[in-house]
C-alpha positions as CSV (number, residue, x, y, z in Angstrom):
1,X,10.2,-18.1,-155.5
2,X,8.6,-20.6,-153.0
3,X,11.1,-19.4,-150.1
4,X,9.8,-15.6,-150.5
5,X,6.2,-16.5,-151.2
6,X,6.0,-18.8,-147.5
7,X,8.4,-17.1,-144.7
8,X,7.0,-19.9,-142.7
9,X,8.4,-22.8,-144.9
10,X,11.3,-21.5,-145.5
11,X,13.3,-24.2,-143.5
12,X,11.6,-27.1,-145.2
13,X,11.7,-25.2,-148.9
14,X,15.3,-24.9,-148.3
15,X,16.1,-28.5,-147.1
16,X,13.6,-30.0,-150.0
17,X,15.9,-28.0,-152.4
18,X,19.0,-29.0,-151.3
19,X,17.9,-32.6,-150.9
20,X,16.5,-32.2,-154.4
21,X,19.4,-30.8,-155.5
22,X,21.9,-34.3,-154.6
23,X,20.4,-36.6,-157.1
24,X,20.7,-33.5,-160.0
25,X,24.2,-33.5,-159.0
26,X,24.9,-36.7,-159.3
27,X,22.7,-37.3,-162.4
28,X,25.5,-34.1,-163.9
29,X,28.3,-35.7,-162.6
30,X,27.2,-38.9,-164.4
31,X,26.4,-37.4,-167.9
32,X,29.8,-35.5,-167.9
33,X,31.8,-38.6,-167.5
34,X,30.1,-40.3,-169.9
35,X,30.3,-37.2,-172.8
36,X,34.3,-38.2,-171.8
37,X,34.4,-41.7,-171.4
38,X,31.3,-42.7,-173.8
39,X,32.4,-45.1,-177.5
40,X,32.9,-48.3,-178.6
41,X,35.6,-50.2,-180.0
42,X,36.2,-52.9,-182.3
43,X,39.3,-55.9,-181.0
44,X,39.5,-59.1,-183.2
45,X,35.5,-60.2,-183.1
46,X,34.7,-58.3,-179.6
47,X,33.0,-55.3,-179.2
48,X,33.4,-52.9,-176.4
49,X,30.7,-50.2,-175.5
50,X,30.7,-48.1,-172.9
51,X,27.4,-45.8,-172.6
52,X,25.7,-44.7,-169.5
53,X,22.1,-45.6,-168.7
54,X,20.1,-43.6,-166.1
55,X,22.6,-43.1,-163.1
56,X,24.9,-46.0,-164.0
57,X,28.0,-46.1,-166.2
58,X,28.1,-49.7,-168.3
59,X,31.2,-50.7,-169.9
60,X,30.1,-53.9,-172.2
61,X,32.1,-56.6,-174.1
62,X,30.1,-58.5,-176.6
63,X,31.3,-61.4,-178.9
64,X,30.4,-60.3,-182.7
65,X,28.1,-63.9,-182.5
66,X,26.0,-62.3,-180.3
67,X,24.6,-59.8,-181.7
68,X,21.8,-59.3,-183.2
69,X,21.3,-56.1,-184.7
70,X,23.1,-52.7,-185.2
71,X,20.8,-49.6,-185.7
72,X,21.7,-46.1,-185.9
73,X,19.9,-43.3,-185.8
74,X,20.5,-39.3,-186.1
75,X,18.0,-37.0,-184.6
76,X,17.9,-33.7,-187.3
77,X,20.2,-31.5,-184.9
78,X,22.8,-34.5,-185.4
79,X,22.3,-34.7,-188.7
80,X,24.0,-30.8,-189.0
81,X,26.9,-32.2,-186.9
82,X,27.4,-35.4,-188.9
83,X,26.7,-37.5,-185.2
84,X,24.6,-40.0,-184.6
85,X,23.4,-42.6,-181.7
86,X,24.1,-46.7,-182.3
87,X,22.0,-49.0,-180.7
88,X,23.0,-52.4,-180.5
89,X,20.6,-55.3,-180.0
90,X,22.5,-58.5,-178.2
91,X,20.6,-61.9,-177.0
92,X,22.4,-64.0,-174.7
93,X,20.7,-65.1,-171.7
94,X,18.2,-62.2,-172.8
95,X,17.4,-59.5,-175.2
96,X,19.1,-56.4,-174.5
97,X,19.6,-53.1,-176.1
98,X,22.5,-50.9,-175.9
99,X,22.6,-47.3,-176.6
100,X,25.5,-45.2,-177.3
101,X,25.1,-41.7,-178.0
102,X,26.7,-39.0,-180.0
103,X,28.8,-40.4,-182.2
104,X,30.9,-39.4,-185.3
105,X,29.0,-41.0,-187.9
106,X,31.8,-41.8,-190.6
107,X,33.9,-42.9,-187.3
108,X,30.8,-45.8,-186.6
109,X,30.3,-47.3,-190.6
110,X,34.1,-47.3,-190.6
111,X,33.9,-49.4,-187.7
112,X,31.2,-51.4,-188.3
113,X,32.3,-52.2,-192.0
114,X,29.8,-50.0,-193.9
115,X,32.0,-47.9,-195.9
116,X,29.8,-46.5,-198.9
117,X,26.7,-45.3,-196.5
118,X,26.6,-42.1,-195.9
């Protein structure tokens, strides 16, 4: 719309756009590998989540000591779809919280141990 509004700017519209346009790409490329790669597994008392935060993908292995507390949350949509998003509160050297999304809700309280929630 800009690039037909100002005939002038059309050069810099068009290079803004496409400059623009790289970090949207990347940000797509990002969320597409994590809807793949995204979870978290259980292996003797270790926990391994992988989630992506902003432009990063974080794979995470946390002793069961360390943690602090285990949320989860479903949003109403992923309430219909029986999903939900876990967020795991660690302190170690510092607090953190990390959030995995989307996930099979039966799938998590099987993991986790809580068989007769719902």
């Amino acid at each position: 719309l800009l690039f037909w509004r100002f005939p002038l700017w059309q050069a810099f519209i068009l290079f803004s756009g496409l400059m623009l346009m790289v970090p949207a790409v990347a940000f797509l490329v990002v969320r597409l590998v994590d809807f793949s790669t995204s979870g978290i597994a259980k292996s003797g008392k270790y926990y391994t989540i992988r989630y992506s935060k902003g432009f990063l993908l974080h794979t995470v292995i946390i002793p069961e000591e360390k943690i602090v507390m285990i949320q989860v949350q479903s949003s109403p949509i992923q309430r219909l779809s029986q999903n939900c998003d876990l967020y795991i509160y660690t302190r170690a050297e510092g607090r953190v919280r990390h959030r995995c999304q989307n996930l099979r809700r039966t799938e998590v309280y099987n993991l986790l141990g809580w068989e007769g929630t719902s």
